[in-house]
VEXBA-769872 format. One line per field, with one value per residue (C-alpha): residue in one letter; x, y, z. Coordinates in steps of 0.02 Angstrom, whole numbers. Layout:
aa <- [A/...]
xx <- [X/...]
yy <- [Y/...]
zz <- [Z/...]
This chain:
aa <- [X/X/X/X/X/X/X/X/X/X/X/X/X/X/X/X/X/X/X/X/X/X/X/X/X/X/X/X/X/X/X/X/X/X/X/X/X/X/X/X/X/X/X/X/X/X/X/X/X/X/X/X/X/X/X/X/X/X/X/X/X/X/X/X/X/X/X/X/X/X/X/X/X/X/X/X/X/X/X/X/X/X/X/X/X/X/X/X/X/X/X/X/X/X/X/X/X/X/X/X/X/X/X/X/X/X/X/X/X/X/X/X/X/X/X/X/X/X/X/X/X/X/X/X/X/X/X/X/X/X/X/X/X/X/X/X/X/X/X/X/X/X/X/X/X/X/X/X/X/X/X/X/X/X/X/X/X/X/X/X/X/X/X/X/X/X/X/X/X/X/X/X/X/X/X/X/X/X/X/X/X/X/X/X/X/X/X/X/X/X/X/X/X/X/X/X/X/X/X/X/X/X/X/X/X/X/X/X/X/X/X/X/X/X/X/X/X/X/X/X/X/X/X/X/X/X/X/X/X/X/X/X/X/X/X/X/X/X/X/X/X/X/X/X/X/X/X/X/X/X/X/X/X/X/X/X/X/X/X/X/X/X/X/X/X/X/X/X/X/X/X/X/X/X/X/X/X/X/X/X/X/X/X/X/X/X/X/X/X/X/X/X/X/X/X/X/X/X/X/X/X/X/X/X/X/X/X/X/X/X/X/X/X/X/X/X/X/X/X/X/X/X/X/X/X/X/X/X/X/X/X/X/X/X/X/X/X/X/X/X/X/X/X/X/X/X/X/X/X/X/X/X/X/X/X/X/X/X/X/X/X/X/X/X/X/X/X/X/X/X/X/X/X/X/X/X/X/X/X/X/X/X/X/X/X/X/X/X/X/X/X/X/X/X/X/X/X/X/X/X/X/X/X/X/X/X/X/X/X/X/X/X/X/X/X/X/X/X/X/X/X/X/X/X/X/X/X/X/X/X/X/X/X/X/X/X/X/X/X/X/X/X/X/X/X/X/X/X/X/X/X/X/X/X/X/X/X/X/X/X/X/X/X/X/X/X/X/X/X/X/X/X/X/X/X/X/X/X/X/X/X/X/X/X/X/X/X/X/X/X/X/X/X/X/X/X/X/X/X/X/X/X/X/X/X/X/X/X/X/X/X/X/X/X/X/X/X/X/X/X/X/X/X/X/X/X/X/X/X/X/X/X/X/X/X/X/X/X/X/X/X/X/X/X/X/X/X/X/X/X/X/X/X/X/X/X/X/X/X/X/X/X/X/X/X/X/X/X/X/X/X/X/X/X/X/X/X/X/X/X/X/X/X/X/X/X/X/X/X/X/X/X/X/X/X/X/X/X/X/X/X/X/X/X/X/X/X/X/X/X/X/X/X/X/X/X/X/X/X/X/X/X/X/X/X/X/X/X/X/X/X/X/X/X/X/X/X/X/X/X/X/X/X/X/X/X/X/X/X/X/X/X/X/X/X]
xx <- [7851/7713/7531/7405/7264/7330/7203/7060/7148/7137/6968/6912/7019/6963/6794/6806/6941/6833/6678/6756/6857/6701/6620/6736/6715/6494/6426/6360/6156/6065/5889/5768/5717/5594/5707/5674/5837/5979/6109/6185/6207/6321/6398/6251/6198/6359/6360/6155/6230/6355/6261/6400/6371/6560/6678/6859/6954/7018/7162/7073/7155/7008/7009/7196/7159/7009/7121/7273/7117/7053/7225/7272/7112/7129/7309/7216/7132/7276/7348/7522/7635/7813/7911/8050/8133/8219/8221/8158/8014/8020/7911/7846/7744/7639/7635/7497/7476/7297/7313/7250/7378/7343/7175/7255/7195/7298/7254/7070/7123/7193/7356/7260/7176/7376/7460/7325/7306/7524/7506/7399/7527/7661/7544/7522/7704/7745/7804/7675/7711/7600/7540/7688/7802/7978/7987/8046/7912/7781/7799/7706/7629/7562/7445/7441/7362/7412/7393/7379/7366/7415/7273/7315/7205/7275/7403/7532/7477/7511/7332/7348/7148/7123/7288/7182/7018/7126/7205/7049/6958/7069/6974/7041/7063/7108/7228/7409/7533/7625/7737/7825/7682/7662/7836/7807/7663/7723/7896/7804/7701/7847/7941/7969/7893/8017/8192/8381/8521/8585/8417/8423/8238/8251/8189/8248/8178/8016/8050/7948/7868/7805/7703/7676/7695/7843/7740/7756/7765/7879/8016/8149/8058/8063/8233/8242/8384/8452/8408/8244/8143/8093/7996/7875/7842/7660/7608/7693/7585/7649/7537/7386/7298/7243/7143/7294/7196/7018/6941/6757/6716/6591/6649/6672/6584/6460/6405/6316/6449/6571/6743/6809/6994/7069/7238/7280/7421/7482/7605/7632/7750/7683/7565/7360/7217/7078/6885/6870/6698/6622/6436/6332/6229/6248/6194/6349/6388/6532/6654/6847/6992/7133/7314/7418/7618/7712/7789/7983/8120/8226/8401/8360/8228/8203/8041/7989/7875/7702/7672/7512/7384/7257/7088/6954/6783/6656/6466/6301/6230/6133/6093/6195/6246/6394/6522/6584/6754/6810/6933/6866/7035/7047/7167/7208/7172/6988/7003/7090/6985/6864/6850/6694/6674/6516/6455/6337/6230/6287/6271/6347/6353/6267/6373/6318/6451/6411/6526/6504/6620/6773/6774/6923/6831/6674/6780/6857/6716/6634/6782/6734/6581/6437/6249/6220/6318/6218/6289/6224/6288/6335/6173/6061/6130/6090/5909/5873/5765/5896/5726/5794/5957/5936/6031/5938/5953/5994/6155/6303/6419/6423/6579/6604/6704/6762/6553/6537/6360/6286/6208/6257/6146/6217/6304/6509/6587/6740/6785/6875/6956/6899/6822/6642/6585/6564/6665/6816/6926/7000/7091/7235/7305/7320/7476/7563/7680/7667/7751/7696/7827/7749/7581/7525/7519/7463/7289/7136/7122/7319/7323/7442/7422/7605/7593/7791/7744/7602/7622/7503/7503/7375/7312/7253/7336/7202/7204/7141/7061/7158/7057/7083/7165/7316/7336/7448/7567/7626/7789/7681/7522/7412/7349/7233/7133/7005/6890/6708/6587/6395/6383/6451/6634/6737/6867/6990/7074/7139/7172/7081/7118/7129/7269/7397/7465/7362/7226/7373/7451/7381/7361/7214/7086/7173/7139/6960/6910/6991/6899/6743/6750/6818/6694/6556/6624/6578/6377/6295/6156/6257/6387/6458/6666/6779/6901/7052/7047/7053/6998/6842/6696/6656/6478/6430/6290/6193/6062/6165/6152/6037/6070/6110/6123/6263/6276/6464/6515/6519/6402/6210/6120/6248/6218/6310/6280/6307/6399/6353/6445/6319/6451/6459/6621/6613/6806/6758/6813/6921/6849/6824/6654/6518/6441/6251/6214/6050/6012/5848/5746/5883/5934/6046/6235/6346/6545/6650/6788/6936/7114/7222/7378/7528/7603/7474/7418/7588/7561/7741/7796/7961/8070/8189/8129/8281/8206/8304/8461/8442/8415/8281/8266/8109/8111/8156/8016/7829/7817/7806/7735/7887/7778/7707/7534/7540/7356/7325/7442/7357/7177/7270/7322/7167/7073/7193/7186/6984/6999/7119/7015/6848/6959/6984/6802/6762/6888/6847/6658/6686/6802]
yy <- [-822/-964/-949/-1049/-1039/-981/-1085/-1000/-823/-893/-960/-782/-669/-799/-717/-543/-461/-505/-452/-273/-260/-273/-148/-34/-129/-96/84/185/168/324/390/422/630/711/865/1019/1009/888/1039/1035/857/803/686/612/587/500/384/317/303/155/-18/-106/-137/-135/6/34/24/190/220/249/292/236/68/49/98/-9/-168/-122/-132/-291/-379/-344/-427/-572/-569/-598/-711/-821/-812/-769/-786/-743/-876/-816/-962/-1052/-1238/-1405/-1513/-1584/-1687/-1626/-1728/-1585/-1662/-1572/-1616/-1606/-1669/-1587/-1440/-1392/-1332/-1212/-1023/-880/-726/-768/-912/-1115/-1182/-1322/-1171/-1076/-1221/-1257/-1064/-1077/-1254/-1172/-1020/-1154/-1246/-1098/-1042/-1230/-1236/-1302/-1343/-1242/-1234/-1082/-1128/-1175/-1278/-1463/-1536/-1480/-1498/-1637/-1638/-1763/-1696/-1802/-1757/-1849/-1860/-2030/-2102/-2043/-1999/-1973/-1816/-1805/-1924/-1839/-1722/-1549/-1480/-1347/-1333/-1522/-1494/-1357/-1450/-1576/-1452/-1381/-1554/-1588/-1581/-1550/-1688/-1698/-1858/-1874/-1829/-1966/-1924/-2108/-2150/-2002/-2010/-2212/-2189/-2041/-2129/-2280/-2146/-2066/-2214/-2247/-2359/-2369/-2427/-2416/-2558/-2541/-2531/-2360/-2263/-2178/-2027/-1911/-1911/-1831/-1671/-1671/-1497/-1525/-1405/-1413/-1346/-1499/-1571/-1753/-1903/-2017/-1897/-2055/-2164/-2057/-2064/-1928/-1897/-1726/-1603/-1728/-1615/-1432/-1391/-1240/-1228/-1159/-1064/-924/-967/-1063/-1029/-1154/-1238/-1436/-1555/-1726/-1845/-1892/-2015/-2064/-2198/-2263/-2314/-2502/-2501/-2351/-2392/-2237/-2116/-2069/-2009/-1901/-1870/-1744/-1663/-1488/-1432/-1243/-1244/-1071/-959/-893/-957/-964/-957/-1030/-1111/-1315/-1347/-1513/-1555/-1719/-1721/-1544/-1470/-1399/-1484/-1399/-1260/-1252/-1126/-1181/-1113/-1190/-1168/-1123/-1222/-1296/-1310/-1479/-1503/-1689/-1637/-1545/-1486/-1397/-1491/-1417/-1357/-1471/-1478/-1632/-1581/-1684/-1719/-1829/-1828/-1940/-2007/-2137/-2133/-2161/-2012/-1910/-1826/-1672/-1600/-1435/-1292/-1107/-1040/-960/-1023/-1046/-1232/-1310/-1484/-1521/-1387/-1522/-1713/-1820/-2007/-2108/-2159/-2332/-2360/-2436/-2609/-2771/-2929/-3080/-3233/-3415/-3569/-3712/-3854/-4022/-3956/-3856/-3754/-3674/-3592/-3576/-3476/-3358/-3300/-3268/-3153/-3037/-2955/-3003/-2968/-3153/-3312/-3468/-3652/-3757/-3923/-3961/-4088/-3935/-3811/-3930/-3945/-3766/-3666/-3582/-3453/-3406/-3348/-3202/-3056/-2963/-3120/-3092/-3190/-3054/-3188/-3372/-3482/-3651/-3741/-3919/-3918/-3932/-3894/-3927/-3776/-3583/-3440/-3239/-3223/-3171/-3318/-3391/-3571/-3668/-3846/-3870/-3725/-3734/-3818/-3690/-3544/-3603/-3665/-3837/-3944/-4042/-4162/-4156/-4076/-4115/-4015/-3855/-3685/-3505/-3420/-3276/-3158/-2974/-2891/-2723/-2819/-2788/-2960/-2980/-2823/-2845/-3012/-3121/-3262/-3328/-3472/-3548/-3737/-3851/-4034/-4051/-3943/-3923/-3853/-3749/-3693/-3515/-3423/-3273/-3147/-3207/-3114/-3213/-3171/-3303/-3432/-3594/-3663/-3774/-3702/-3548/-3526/-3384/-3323/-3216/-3226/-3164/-3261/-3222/-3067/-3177/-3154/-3289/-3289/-3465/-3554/-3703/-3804/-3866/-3758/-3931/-4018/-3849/-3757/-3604/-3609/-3601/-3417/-3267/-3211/-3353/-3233/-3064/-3140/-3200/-3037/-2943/-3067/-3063/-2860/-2856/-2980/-2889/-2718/-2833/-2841/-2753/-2700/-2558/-2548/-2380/-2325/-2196/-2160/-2095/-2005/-2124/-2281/-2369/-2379/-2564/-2654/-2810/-2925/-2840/-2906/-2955/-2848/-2695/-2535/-2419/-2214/-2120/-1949/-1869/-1690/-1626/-1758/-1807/-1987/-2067/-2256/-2398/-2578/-2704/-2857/-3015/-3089/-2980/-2803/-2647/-2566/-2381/-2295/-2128/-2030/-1913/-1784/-1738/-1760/-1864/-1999/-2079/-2250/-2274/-2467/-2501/-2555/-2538/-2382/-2273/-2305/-2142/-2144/-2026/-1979/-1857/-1809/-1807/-1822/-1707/-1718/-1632/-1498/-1412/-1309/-1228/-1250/-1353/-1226/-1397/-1583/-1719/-1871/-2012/-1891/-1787/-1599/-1525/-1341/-1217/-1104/-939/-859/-924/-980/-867/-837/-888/-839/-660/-668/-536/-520/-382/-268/-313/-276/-97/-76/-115/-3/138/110/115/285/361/295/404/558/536/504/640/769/720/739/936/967]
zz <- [-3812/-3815/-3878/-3775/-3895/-4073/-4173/-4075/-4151/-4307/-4341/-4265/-4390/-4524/-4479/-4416/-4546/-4697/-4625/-4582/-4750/-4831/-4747/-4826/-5004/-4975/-5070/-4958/-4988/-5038/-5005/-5152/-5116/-5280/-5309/-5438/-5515/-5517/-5574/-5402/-5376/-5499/-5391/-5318/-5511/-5544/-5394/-5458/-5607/-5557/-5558/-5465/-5263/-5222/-5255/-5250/-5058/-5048/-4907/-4755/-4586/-4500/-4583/-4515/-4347/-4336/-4411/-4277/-4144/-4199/-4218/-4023/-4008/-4102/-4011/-3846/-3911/-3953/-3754/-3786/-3631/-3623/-3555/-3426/-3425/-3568/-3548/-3610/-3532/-3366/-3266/-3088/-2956/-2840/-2670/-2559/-2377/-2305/-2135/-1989/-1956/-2125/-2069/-1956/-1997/-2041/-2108/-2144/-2251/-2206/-2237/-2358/-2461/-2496/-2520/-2666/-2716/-2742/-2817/-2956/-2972/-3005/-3147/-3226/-3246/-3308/-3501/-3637/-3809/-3899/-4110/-4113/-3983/-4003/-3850/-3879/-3764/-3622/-3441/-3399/-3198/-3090/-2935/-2754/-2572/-2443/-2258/-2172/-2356/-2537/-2657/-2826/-2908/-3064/-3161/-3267/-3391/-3469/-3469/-3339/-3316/-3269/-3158/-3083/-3074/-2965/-2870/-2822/-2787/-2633/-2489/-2294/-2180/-2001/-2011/-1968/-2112/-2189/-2346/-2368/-2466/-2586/-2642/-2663/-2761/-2850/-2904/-2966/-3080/-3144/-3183/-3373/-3465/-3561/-3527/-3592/-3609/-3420/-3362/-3315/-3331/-3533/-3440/-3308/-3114/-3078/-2985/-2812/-2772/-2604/-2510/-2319/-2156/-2106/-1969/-2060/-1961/-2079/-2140/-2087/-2196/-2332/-2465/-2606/-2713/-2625/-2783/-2819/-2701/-2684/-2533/-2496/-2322/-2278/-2128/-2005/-1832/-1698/-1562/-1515/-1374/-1397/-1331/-1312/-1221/-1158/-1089/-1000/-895/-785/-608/-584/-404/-459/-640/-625/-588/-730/-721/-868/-884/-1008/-1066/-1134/-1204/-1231/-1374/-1361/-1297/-1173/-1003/-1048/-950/-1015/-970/-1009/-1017/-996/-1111/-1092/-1248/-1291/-1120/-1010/-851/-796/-808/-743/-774/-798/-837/-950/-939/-1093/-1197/-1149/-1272/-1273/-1335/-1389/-1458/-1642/-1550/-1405/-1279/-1263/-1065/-1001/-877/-809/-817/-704/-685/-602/-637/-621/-790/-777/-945/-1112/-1197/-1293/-1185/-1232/-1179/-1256/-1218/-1262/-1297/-1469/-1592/-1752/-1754/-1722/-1744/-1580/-1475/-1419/-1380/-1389/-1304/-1313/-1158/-1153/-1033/-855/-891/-819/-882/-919/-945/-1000/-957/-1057/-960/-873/-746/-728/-562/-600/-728/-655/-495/-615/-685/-513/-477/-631/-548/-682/-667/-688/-719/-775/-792/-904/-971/-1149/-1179/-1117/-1205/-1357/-1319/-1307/-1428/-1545/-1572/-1381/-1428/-1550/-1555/-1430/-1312/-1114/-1109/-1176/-1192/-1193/-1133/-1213/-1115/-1219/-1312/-1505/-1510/-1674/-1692/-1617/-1613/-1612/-1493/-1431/-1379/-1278/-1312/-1232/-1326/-1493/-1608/-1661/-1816/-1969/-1928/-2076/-1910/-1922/-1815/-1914/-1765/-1570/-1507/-1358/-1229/-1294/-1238/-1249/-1386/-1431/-1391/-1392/-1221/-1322/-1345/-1231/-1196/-1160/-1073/-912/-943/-941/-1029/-1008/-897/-992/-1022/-1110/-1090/-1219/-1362/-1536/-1710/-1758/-1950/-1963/-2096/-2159/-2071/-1889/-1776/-1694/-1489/-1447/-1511/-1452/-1530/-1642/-1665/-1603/-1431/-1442/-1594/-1602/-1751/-1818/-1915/-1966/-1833/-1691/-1615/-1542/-1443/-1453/-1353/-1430/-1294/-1124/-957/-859/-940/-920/-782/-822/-679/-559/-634/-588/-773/-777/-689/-773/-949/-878/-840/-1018/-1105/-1014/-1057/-1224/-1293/-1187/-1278/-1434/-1394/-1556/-1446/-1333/-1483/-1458/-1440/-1478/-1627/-1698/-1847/-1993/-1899/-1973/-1898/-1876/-1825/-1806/-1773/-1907/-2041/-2205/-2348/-2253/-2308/-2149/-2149/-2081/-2025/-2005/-1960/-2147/-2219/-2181/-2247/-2326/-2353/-2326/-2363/-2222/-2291/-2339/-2160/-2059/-2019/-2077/-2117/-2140/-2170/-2210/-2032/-2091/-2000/-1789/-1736/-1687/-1818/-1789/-1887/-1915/-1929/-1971/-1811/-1713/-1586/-1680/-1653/-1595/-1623/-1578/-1693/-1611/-1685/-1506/-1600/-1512/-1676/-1789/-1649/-1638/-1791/-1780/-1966/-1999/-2118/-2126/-2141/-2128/-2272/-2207/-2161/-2313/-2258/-2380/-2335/-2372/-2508/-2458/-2574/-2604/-2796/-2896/-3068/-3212/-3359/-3386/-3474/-3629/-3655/-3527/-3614/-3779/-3713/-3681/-3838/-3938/-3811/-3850/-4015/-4017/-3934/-4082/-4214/-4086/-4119/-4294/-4338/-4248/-4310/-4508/-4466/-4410/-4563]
């Protein structure tokens, strides 16, 4: 048996057992009465005639019940727990997963809110080494949530309220669920500080209780020890209908029409029929039933394949605004019921060339249907009034083609040949004969776009700064960088179109017309895009160091600071929904964040999870309480114990 709080006990008793001995110790006080004749009260006589306040404790059964009473009491007090288990102190890491299928209702309740209620009934059945306790040493716990990242709540420690203070501090997320990191983080906790001859940790592995529902997205990447792990699998429900893809876009020949494209899966067992309903800034546009098959089991496959259907629409807006897709199935799952995507204005572009001539160039850019396309050459582009070319200038985009003007206003830039002046790029030497080795086709601005057959005569070793982004590589040096500096973005190309083969491959115009629409994508002024769960949201081209407000789908007017570089960098999207930045004077900035991860909306809980081709299997039984808490049976006694002592006061009162 262990005593959570014995000193408490005794600093009461110190107090309350004198006070009610003495009681007993006190005379009782009598009242002065004017009688005729003392003759019969003798003993009243005798009791004035004792000066001392105290007299002798005579045995009293009420005295003894009332002390049995107020020991149970003072026995509560104390917090005395049997222990069912008899064992010496271990060390425990609580892994809690938060990601989105944790949010899933059952039974009135989430997955997130039982795996913390049985995280809390296994803190309170670990060991502590109390004042009375025989115990060699406490358990000692460490607390982490994770879901596309680890967060550690609580470091280890054997004080079971701060372990559930942490417990209760997690908060829901609708990420993926990654556990490499957790077990990474929580190993690195747990190792000891202190080591032995053979380098071997002085103290035993941390024991991993992990509770989730198995839907984690790195179980090869995780490696246990096979008894280092216990895991408690949360949830029952399998059934649920998700939202798996979405997408809005304006029409490249009608800039006013818009074409929205959506997925939903059924990961039940059986065939629904539901309504997907499609909302332009809140206001319902259309309705369609559809049915959605069942879901199909695979023998490859440790999970069954959700049954899909393509859902379609087509609709004028002229205007920008937030489109709404959203299934009105019931399940137990809302984060994946809808899908938002910000639509910008129709808008084409406005393009500057700065060259003395290159009509290979010039033709390219023709063949990328722009609003306007200006030529200028380098010596009048330097003459300009830089006032001109603020942020809210007409020209989306400028093209340097082999210019170093001296000075560049805000703007999103492709260059061609040497990189600007005072953007931290350098040019070491001039290279010659160079080869494509390397690029990314997964890019926007690679996209479809083979670069196998590229050959530069000429060409540049540019020296980047850490944060560019490399596109492309040459054998020697890169090809294709893209970069931002001061609110601008450019886009390099470190070597001149003229003296390479490029202009005669048909990825020339391809990456002409990626680049023309990723940088115009870029323009701060129409800045607004969809996200994943988790991404940042990421603006540039803004004022340096301007505080900005930001409204989320669980938060309202946060701040955030833009950076000295001009950008704002705002990471907290951990939730579906639609977020407005407000940048003062400028229009407010939507961005729509949606989950669309197949993974996280088929809820069907995983009673196995393979860690790197270890089998952990689920507990059998949710946890359960080890230690039984004595005090409720002591509040019983001392209230039985009051009663008796009732009767017997009121049975020597009648006699």
């Amino acid at each position: 048996m262990q005593w959570l709080t014995p000193l408490t006990a005794l600093y009461a008793a110190a107090v309350a057992v004198p006070l009610l001995l003495l009681l007993y110790f006190l005379k009782l006080k009598r009242r002065q009465v004017v009688v005729s004749s003392t003759l019969l009260w003798k003993r009243a006589v005798q009791d004035l005639q004792v000066n001392a306040p105290f007299q002798r404790l005579r045995r009293n059964i009420l005295l003894l019940l009332q002390l049995l009473a107020l020991l149970a009491i003072l026995l509560c007090l104390a917090g005395p727990i049997l222990s069912l288990t008899a064992r010496a102190g271990r060390r425990y890491v609580i892994l809690i997963d938060r990601s989105a299928s944790m949010n899933a209702m059952e039974g009135g309740t989430s997955r997130l809110e039982e795996a913390k209620k049985q995280a809390k009934i296994f803190v309170e059945s670990l060991r502590n080494k109390t004042f009375f306790s025989l115990a060699a040493s406490s358990d000692q716990t460490m607390v982490i949530a994770f879901d596309t990242h680890a967060k550690v709540m609580c470091n280890f420690t054997s004080d079971k309220p701060k372990l559930d203070g942490a417990i209760d501090a997690i908060t829901p997320s609708d990420g993926d669920s990654y556990l490499a990191e957790a077990v990474v983080v929580a190993q690195a906790f747990a190792q000891s500080p202190g080591v032995e001859a053979d380098f071997q940790s002085a103290e035993e592995p941390a024991h991993l209780v992990l509770f989730s529902d198995g839907r984690i997205g790195d179980l090869d990447q995780v490696v246990v020890a096979s008894d280092e792990m216990v895991f408690h699998c949360i949830g029952q429900s399998a059934e649920n209908v998700a939202l798996t893809a979405m997408q809005a876009k304006r029409s490249y020949e009608n800039p006013e029409q818009v074409d929205v494209f959506a997925t939903v899966a059924n990961y039940g067992a059986s065939p629904v029929t539901c309504d997907v309903q499609l909302s332009v800034n809140a206001d319902v546009r259309a309705l369609k039933s559809v049915t959605i098959p069942a879901k199909s089991a695979e023998n490859s496959s440790e999970d069954s394949v959700p049954g899909k259907v393509a859902v379609s629409f087509t609709l004028d807006q002229p205007d920008a605004g937030v489109v709404e897709v959203r299934h009105l199935h019931s399940d137990p799952l809302g984060s994946d019921d809808a899908a938002w995507a910000v639509l910008p204005p129709p808008k084409r572009l406005s393009v500057l060339l700065v060259t003395d001539e290159n009509p290979v160039l010039e033709s390219a850019l023709k063949a990328c249907s722009l609003e306007r396309l200006d030529l200028m050459s380098g010596s009048q582009f330097d003459a300009n009034d830089r006032s001109d070319f603020s942020i809210e200038q007409s020209y989306d985009i400028i093209i340097l083609d082999n210019h170093l003007p001296a000075r560049l206003p805000k703007c999103r830039y492709l260059v061609f040949g040497p990189p600007p002046a005072g953007i931290d790029v350098s040019v070491s030497q001039q290279l010659k004969n160079q080869v494509m080795v390397d690029w990314r086709p997964r890019h926007a601005v690679l996209k479809y776009v083979n670069l196998a057959n590229l050959f530069a005569a000429k060409s540049l070793r540019m020296d980047l700064p850490r944060d560019a982004e490399v596109l492309a590589e040459f054998n020697e040096s890169p090809a294709l960088a893209l970069l931002r500096r001061k609110g601008s973005v450019f886009l390099l190309a470190g070597f001149d179109v003229l003296e390479s083969n490029w202009p005669f491959e048909p990825s020339f115009v391809l990456f002409c017309y990626n680049a023309i629409h990723f940088l115009g994508g870029q323009v701060g002024r129409h800045e607004q895009t969809s996200l994943n769960v988790g991404e940042p949201i990421v603006v540039e081209g803004v004022t340096p160091e301007t505080e900005a407000r930001i409204d989320g789908p669980y938060f309202s007017d946060t701040p955030v600071m833009s950076s000295s570089a001009g950008s704002i960098h705002f990471p907290g999207t951990s939730r579906t929904g639609v977020y407005n930045l407000r940048i003062p004077e400028k229009p407010p900035r939507l961005f729509g964040v949606n989950l669309l991860d197949q993974n996280e909306s088929g809820i069907e809980p995983r009673r196995q999870i393979v860690l790197a081709g270890q089998a952990v299997e689920a507990e059998q039984q949710a946890v359960s309480r080890a230690n039984m808490p004595l005090w409720p049976f002591l509040v019983g006694l001392a209230l039985m114990l009051a009663c008796v002592e009732w009767l017997v006061y009121n049975l020597k009162v009648k006699i």
